[in-house]
mmCIF entry with sequence, helices, sheets and N, C-alpha, C, O atoms, coordinates in Angstrom:
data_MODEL
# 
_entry.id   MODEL 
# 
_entity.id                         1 
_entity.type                       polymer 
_entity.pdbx_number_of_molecules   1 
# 
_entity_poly.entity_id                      1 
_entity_poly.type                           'polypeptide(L)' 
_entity_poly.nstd_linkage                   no 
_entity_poly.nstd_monomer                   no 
_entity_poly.pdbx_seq_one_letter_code       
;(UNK)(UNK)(UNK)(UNK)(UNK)(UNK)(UNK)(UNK)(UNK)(UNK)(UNK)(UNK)(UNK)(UNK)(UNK)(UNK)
(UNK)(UNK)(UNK)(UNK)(UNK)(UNK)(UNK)(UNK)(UNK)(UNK)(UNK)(UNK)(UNK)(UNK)(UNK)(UNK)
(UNK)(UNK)(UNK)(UNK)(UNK)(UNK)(UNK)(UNK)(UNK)(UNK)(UNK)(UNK)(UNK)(UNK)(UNK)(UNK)
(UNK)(UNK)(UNK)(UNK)(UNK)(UNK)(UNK)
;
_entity_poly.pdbx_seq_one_letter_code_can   XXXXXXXXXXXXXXXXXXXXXXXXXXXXXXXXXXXXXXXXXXXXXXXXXXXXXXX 
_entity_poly.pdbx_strand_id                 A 
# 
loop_
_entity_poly_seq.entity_id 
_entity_poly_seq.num 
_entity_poly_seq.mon_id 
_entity_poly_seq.hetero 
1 1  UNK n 
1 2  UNK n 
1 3  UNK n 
1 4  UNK n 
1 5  UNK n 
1 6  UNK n 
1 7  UNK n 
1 8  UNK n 
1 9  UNK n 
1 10 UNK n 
1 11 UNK n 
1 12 UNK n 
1 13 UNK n 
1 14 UNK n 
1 15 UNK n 
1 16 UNK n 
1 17 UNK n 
1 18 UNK n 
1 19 UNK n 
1 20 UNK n 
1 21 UNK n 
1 22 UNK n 
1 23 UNK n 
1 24 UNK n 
1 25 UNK n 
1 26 UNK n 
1 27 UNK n 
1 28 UNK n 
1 29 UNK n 
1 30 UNK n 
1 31 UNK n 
1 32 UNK n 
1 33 UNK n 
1 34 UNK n 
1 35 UNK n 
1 36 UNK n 
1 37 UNK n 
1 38 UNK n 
1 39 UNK n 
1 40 UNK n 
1 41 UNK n 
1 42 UNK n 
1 43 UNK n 
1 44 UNK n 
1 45 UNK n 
1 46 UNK n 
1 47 UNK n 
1 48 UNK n 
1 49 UNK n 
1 50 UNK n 
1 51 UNK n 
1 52 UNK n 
1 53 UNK n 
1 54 UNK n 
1 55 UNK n 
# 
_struct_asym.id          A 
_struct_asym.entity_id   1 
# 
loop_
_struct_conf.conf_type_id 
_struct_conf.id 
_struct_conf.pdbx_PDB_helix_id 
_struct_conf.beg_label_comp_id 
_struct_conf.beg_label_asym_id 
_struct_conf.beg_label_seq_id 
_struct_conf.pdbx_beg_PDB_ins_code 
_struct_conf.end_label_comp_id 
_struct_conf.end_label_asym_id 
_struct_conf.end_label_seq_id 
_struct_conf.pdbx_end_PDB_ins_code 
_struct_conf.beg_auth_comp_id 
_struct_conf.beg_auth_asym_id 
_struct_conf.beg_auth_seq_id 
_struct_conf.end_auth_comp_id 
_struct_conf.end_auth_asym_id 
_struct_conf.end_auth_seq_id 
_struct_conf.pdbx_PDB_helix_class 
_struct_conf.details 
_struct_conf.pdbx_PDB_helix_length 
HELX_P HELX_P1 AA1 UNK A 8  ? UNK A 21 ? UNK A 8  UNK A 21 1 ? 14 
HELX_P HELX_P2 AA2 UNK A 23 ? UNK A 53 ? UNK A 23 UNK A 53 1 ? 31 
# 
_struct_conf_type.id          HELX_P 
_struct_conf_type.criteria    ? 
_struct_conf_type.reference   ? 
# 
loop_
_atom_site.group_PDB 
_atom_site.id 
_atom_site.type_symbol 
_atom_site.label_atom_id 
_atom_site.label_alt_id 
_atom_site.label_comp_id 
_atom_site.label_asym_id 
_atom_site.label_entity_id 
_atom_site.label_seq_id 
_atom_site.pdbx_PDB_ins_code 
_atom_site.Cartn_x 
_atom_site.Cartn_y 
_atom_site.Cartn_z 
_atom_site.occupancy 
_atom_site.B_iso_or_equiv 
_atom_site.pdbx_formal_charge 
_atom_site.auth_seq_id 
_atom_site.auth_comp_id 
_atom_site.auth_asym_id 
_atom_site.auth_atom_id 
_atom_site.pdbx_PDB_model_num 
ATOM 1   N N  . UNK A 1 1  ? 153.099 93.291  75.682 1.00 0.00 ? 1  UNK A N  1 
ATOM 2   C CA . UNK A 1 1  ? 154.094 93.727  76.638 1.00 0.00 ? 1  UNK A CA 1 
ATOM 3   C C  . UNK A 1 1  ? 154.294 92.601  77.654 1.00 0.00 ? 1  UNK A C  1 
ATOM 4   O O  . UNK A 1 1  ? 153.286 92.117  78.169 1.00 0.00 ? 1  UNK A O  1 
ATOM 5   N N  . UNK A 1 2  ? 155.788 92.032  78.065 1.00 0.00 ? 2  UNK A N  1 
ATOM 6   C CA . UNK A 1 2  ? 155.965 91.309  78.943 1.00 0.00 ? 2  UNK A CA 1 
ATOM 7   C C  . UNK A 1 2  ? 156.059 91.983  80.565 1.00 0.00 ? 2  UNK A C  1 
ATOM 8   O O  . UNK A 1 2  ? 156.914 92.643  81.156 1.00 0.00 ? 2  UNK A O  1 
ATOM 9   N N  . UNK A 1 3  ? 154.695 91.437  80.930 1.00 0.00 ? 3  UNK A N  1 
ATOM 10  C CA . UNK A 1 3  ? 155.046 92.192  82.782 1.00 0.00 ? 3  UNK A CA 1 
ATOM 11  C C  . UNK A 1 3  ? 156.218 91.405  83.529 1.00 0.00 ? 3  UNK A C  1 
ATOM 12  O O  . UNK A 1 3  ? 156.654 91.565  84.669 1.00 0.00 ? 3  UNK A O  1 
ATOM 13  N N  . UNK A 1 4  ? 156.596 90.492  82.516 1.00 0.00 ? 4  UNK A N  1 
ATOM 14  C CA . UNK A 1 4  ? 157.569 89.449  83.950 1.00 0.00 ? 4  UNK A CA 1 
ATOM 15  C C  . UNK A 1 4  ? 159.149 90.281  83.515 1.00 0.00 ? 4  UNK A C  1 
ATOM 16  O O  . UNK A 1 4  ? 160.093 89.843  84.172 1.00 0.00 ? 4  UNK A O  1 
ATOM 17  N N  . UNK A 1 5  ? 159.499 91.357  82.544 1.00 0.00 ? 5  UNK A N  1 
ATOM 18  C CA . UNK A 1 5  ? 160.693 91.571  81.929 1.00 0.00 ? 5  UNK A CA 1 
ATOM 19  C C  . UNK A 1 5  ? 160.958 92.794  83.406 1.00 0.00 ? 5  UNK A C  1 
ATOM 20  O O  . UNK A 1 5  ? 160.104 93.251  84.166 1.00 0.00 ? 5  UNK A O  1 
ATOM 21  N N  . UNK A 1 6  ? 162.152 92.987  83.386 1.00 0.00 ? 6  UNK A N  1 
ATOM 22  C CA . UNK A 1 6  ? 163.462 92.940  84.748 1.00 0.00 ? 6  UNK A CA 1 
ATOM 23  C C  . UNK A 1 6  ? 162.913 94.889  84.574 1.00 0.00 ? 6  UNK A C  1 
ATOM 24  O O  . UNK A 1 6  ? 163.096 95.644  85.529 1.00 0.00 ? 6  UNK A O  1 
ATOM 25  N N  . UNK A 1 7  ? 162.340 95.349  83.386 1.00 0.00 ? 7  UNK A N  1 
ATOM 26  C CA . UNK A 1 7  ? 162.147 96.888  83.396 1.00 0.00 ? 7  UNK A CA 1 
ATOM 27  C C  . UNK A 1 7  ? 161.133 97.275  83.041 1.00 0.00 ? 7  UNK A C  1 
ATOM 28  O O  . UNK A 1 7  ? 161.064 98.256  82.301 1.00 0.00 ? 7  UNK A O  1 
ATOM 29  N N  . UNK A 1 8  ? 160.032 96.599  83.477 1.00 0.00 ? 8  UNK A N  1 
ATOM 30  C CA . UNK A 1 8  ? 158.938 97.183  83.375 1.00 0.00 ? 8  UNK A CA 1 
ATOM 31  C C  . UNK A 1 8  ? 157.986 98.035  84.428 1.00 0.00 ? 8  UNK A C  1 
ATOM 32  O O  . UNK A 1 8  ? 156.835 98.437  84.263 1.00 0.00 ? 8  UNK A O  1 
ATOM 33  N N  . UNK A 1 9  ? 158.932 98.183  85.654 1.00 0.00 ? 9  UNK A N  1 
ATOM 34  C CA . UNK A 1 9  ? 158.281 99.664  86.595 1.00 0.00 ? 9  UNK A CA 1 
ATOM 35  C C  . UNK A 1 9  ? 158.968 100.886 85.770 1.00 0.00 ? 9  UNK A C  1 
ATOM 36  O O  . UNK A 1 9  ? 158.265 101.862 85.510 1.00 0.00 ? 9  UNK A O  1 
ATOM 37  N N  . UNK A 1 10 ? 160.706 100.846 85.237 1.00 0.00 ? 10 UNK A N  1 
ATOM 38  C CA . UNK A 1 10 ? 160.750 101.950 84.572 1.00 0.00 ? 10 UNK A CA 1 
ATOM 39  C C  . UNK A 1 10 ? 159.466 102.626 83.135 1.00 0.00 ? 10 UNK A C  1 
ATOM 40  O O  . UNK A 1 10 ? 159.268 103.805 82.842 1.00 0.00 ? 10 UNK A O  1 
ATOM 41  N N  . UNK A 1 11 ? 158.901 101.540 82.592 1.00 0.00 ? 11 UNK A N  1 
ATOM 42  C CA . UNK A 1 11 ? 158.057 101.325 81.094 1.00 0.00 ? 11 UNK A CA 1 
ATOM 43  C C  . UNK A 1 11 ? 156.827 102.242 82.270 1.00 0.00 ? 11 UNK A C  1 
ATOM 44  O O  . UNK A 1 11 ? 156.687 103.458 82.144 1.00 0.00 ? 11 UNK A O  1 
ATOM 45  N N  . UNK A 1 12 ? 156.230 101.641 83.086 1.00 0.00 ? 12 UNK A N  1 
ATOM 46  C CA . UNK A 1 12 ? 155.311 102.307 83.760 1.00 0.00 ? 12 UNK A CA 1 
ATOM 47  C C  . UNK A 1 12 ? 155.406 103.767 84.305 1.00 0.00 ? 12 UNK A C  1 
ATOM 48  O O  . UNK A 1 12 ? 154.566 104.667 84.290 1.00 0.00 ? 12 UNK A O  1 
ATOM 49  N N  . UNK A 1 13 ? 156.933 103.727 84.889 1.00 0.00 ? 13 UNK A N  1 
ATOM 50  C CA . UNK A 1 13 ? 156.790 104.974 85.475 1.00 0.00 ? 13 UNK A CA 1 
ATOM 51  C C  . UNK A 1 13 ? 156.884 105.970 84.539 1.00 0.00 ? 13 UNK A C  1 
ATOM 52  O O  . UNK A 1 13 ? 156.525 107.115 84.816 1.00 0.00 ? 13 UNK A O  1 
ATOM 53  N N  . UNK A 1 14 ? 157.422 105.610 83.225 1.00 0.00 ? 14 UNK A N  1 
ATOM 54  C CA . UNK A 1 14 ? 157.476 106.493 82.053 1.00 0.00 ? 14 UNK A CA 1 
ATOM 55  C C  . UNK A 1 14 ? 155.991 106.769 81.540 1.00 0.00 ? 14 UNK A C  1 
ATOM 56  O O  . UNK A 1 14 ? 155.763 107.817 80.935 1.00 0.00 ? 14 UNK A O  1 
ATOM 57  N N  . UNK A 1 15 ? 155.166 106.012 81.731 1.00 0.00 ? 15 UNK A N  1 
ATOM 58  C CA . UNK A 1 15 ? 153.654 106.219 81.107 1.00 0.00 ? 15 UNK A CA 1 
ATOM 59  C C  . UNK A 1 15 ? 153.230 107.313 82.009 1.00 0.00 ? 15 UNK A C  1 
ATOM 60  O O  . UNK A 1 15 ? 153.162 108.514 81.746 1.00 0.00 ? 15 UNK A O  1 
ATOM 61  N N  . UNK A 1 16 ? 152.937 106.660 83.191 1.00 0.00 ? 16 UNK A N  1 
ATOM 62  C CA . UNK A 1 16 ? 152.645 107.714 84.514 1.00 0.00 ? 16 UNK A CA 1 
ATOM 63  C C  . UNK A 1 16 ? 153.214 109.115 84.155 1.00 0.00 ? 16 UNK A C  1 
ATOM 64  O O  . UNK A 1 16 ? 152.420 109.978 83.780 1.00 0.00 ? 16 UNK A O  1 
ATOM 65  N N  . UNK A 1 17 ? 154.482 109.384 84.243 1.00 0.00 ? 17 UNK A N  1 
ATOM 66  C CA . UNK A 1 17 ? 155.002 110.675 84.244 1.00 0.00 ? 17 UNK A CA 1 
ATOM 67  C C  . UNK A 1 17 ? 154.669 111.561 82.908 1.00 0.00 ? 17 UNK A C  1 
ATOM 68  O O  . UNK A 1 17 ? 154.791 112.782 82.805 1.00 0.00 ? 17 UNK A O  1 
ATOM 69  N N  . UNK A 1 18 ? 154.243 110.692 81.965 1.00 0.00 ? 18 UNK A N  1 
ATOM 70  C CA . UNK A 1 18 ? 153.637 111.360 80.709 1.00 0.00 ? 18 UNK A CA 1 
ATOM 71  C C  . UNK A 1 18 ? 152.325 111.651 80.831 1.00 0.00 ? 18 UNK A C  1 
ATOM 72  O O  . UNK A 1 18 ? 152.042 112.640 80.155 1.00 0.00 ? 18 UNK A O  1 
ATOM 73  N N  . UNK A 1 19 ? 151.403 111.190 81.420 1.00 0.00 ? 19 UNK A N  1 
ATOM 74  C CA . UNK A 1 19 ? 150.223 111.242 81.332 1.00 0.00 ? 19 UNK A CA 1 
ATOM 75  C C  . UNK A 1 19 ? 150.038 111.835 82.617 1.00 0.00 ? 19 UNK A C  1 
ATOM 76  O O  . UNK A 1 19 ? 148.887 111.853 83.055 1.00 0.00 ? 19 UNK A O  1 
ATOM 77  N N  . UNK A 1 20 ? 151.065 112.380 83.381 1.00 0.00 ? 20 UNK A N  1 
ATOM 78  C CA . UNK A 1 20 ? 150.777 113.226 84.428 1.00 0.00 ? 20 UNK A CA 1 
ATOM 79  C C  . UNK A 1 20 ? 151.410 114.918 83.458 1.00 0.00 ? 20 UNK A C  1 
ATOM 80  O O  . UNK A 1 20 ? 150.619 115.814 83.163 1.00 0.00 ? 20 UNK A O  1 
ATOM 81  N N  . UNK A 1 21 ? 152.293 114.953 83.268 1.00 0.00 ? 21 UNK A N  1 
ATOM 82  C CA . UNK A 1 21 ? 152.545 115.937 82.581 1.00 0.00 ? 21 UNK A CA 1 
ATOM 83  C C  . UNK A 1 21 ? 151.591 116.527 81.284 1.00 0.00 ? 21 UNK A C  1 
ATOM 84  O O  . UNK A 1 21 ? 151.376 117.733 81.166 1.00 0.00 ? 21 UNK A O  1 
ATOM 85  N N  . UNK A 1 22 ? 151.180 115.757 80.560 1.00 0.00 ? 22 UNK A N  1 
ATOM 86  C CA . UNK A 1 22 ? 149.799 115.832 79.256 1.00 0.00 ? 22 UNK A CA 1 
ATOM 87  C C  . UNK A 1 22 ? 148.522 116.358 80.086 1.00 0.00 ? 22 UNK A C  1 
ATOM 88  O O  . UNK A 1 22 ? 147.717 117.172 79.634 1.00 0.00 ? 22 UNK A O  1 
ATOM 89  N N  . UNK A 1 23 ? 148.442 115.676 81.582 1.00 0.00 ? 23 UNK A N  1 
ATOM 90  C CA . UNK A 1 23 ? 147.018 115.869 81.648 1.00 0.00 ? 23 UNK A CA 1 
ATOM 91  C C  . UNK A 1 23 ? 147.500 117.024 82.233 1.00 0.00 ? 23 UNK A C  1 
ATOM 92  O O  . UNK A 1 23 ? 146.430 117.626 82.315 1.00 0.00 ? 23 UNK A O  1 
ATOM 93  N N  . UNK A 1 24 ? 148.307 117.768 82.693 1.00 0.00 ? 24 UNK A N  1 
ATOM 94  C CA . UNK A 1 24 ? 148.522 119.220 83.263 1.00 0.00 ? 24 UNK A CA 1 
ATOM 95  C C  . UNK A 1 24 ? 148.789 119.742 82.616 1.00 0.00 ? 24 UNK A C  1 
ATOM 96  O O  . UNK A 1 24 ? 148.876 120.906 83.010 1.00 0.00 ? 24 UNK A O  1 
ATOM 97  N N  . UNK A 1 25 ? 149.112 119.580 81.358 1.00 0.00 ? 25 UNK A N  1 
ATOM 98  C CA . UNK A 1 25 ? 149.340 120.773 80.175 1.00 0.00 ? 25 UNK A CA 1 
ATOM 99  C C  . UNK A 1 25 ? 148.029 120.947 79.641 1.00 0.00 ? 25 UNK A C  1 
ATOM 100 O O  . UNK A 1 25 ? 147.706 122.135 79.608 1.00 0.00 ? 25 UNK A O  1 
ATOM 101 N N  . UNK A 1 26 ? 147.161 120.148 79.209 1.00 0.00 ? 26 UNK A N  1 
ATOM 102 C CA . UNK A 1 26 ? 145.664 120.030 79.281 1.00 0.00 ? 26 UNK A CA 1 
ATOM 103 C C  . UNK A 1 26 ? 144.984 121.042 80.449 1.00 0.00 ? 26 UNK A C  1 
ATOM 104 O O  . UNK A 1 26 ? 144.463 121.962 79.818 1.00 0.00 ? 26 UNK A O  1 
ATOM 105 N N  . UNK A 1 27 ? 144.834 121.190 81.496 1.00 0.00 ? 27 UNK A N  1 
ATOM 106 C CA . UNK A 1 27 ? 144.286 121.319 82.481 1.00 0.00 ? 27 UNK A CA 1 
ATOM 107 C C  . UNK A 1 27 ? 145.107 123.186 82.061 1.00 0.00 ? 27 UNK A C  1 
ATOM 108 O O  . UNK A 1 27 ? 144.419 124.196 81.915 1.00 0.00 ? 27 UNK A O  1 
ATOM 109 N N  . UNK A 1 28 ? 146.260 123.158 81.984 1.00 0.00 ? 28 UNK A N  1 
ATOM 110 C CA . UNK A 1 28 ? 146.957 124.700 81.891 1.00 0.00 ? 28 UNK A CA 1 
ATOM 111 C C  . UNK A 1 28 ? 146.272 125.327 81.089 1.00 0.00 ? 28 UNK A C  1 
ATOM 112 O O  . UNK A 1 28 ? 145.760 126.349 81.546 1.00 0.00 ? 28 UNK A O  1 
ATOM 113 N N  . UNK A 1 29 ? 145.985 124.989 79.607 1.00 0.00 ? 29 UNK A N  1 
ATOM 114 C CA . UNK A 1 29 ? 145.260 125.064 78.575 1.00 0.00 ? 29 UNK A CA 1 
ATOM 115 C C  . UNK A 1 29 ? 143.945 125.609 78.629 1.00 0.00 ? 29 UNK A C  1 
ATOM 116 O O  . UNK A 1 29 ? 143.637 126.671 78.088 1.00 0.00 ? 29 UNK A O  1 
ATOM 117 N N  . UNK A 1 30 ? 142.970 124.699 79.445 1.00 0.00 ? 30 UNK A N  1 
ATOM 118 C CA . UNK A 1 30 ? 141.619 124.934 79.474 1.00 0.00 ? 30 UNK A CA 1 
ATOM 119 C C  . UNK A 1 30 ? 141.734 126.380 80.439 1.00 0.00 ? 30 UNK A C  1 
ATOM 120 O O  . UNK A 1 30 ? 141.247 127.441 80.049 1.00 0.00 ? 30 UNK A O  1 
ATOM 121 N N  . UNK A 1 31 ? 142.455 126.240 81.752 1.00 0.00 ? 31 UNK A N  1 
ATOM 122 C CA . UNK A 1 31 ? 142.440 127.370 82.327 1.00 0.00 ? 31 UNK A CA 1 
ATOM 123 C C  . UNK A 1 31 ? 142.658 128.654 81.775 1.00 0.00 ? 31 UNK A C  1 
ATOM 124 O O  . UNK A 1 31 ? 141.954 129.630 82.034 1.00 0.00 ? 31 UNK A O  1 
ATOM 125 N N  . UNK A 1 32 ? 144.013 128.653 80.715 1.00 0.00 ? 32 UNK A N  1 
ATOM 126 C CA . UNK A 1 32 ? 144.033 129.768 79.860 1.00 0.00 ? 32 UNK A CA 1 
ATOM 127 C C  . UNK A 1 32 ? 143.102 130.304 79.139 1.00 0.00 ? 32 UNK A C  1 
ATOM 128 O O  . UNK A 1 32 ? 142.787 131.494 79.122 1.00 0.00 ? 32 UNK A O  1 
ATOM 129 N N  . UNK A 1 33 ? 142.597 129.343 78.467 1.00 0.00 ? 33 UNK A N  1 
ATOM 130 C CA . UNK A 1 33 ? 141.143 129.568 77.793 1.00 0.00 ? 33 UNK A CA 1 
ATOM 131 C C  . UNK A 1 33 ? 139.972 130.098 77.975 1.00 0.00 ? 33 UNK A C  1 
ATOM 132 O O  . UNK A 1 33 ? 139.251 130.794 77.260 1.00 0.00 ? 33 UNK A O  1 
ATOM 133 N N  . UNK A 1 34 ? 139.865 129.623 79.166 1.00 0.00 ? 34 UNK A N  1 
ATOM 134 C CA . UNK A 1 34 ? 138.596 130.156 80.068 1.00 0.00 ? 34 UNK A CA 1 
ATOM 135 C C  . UNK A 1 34 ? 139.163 131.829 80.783 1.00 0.00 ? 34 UNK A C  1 
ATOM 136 O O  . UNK A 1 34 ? 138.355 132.751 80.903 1.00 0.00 ? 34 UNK A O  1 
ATOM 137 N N  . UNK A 1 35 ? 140.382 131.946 81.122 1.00 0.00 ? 35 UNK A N  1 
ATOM 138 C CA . UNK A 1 35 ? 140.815 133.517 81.427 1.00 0.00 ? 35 UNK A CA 1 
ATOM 139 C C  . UNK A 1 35 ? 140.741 134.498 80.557 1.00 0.00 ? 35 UNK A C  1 
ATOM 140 O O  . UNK A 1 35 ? 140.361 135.666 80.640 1.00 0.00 ? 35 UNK A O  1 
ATOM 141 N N  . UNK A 1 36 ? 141.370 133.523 79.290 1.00 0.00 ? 36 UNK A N  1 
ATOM 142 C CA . UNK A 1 36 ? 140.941 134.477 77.502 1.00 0.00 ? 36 UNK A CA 1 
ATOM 143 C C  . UNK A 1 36 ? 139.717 134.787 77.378 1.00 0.00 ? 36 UNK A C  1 
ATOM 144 O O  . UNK A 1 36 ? 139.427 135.948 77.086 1.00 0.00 ? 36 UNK A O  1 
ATOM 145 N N  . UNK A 1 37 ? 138.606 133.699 77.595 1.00 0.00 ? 37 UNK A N  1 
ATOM 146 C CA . UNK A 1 37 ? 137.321 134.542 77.224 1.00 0.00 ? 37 UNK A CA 1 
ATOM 147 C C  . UNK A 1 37 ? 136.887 135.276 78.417 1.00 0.00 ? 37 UNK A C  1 
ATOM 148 O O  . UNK A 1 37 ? 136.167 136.219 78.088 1.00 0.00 ? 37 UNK A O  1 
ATOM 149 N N  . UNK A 1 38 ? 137.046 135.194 79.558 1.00 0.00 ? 38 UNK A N  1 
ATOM 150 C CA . UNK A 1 38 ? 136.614 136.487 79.783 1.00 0.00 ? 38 UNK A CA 1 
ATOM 151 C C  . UNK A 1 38 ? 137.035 137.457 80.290 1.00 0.00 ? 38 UNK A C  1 
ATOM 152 O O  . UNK A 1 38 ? 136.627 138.141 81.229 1.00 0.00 ? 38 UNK A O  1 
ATOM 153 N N  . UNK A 1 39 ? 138.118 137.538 79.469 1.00 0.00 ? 39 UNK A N  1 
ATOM 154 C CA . UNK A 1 39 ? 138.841 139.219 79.475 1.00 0.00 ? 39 UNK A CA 1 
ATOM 155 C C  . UNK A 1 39 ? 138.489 139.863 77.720 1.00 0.00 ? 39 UNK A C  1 
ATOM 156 O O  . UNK A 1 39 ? 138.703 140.989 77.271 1.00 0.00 ? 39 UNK A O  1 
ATOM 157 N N  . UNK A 1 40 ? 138.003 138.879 77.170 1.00 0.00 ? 40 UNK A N  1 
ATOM 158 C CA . UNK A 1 40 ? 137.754 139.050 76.159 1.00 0.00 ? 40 UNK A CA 1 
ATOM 159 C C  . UNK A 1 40 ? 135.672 139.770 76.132 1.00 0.00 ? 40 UNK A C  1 
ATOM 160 O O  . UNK A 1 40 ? 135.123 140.581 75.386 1.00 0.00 ? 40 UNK A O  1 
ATOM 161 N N  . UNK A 1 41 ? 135.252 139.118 77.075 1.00 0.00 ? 41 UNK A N  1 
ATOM 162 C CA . UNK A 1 41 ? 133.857 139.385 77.186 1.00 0.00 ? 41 UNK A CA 1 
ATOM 163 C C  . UNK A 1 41 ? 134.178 141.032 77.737 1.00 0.00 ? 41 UNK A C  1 
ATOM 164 O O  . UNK A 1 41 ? 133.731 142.030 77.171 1.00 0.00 ? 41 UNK A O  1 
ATOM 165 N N  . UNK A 1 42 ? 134.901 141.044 78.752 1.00 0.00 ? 42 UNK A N  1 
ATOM 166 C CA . UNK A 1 42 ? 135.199 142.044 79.551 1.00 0.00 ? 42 UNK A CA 1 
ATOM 167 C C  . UNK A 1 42 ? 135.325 143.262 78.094 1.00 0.00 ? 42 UNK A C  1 
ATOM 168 O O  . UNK A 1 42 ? 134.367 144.028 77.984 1.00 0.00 ? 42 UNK A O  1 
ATOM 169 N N  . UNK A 1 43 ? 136.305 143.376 77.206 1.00 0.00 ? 43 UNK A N  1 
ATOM 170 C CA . UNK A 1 43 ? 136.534 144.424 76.452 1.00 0.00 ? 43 UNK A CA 1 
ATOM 171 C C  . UNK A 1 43 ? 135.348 144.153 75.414 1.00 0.00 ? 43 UNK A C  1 
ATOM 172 O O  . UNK A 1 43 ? 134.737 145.173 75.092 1.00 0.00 ? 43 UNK A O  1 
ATOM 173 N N  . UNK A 1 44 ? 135.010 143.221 74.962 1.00 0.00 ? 44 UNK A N  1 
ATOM 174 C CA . UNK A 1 44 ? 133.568 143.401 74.584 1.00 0.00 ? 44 UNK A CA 1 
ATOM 175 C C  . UNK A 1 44 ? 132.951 144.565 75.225 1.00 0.00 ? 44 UNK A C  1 
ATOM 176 O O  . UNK A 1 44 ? 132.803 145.692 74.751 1.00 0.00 ? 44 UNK A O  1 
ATOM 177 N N  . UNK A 1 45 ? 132.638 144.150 76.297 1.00 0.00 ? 45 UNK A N  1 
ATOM 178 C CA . UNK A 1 45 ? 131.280 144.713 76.931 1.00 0.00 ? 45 UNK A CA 1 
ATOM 179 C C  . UNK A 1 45 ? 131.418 146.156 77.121 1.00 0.00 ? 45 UNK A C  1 
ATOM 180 O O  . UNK A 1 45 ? 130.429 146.885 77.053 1.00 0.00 ? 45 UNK A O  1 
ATOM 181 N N  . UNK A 1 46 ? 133.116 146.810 77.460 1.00 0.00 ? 46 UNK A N  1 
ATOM 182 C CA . UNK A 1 46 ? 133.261 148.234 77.474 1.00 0.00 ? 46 UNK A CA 1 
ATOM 183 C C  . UNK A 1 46 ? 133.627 148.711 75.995 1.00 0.00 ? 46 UNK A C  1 
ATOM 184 O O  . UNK A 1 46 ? 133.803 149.924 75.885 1.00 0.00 ? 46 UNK A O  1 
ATOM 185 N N  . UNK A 1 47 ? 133.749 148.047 75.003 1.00 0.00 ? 47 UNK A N  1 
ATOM 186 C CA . UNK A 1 47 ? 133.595 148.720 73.353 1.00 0.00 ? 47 UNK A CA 1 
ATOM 187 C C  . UNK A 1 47 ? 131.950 148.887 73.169 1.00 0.00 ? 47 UNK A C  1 
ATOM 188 O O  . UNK A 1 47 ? 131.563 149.980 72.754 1.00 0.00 ? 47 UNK A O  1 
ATOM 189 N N  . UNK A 1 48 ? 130.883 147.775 73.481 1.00 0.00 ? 48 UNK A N  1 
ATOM 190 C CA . UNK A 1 48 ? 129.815 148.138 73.299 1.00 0.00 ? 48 UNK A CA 1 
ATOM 191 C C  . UNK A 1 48 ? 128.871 149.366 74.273 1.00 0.00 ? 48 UNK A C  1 
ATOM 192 O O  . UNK A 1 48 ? 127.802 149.949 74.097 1.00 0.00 ? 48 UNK A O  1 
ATOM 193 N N  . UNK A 1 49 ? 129.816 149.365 75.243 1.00 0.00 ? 49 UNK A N  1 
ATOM 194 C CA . UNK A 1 49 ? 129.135 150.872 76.187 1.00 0.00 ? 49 UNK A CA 1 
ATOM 195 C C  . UNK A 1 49 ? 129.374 151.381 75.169 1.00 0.00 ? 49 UNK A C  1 
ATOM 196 O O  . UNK A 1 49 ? 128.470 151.587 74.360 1.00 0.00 ? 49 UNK A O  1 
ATOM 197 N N  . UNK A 1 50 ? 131.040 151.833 74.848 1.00 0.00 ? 50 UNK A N  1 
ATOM 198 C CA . UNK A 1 50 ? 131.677 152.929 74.051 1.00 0.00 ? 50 UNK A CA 1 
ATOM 199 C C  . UNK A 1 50 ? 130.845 153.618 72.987 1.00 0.00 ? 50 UNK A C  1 
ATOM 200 O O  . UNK A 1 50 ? 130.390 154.761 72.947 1.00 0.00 ? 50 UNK A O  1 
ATOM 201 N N  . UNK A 1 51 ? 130.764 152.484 72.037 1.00 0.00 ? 51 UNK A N  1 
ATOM 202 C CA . UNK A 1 51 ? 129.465 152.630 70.858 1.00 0.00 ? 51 UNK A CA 1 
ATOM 203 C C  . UNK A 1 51 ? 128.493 152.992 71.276 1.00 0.00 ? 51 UNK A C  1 
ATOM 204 O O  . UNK A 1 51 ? 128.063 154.003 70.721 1.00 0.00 ? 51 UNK A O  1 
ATOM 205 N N  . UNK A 1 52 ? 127.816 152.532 72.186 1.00 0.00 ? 52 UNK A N  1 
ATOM 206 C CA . UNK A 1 52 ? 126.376 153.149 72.472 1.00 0.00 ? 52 UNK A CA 1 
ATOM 207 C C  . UNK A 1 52 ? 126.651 154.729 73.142 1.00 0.00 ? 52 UNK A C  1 
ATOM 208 O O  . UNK A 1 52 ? 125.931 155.671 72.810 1.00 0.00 ? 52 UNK A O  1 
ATOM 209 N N  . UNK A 1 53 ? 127.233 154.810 73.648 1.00 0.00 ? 53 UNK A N  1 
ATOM 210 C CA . UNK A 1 53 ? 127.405 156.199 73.988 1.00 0.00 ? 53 UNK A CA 1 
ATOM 211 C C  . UNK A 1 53 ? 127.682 157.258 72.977 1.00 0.00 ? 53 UNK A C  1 
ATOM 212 O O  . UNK A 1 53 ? 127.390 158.454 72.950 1.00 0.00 ? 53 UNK A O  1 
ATOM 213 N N  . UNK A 1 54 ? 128.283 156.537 72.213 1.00 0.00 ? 54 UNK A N  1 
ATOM 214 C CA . UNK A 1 54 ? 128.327 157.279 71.393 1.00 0.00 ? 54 UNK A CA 1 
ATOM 215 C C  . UNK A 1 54 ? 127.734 157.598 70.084 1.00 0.00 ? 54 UNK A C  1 
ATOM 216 O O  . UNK A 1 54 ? 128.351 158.243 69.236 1.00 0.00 ? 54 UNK A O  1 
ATOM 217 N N  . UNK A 1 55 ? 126.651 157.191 69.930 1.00 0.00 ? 55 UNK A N  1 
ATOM 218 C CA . UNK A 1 55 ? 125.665 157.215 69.016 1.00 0.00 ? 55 UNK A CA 1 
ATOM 219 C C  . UNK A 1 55 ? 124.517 158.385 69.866 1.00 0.00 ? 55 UNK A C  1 
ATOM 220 O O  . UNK A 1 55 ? 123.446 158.690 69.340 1.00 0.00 ? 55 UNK A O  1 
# 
């Protein structure tokens, strides 16, 4: 890559704005993930009352 060429803050600011957007879709992701499991532990844990009660 030539740094001396007349458009290379646009080449940068295009990296930047991608790798700001990727790492927050990333970051959205993990958060979802981590809310999924534990709403997921959550109905776990009241199906296994359920069962035991009911045995």
């Amino acid at each position: 890559m030539n740094f001396a060429a007349p458009h290379i803050g646009f080449v940068i600011a295009a990296y930047a704005i991608a790798f700001v957007v990727i790492g927050g879709m990333v970051i959205g992701t993990l958060g979802d993930y981590r809310s999924l499991r534990k709403s997921l532990e959550r109905v776990e844990t009241r199906t296994r009352r359920k069962q035991d009660s009911n045995s």
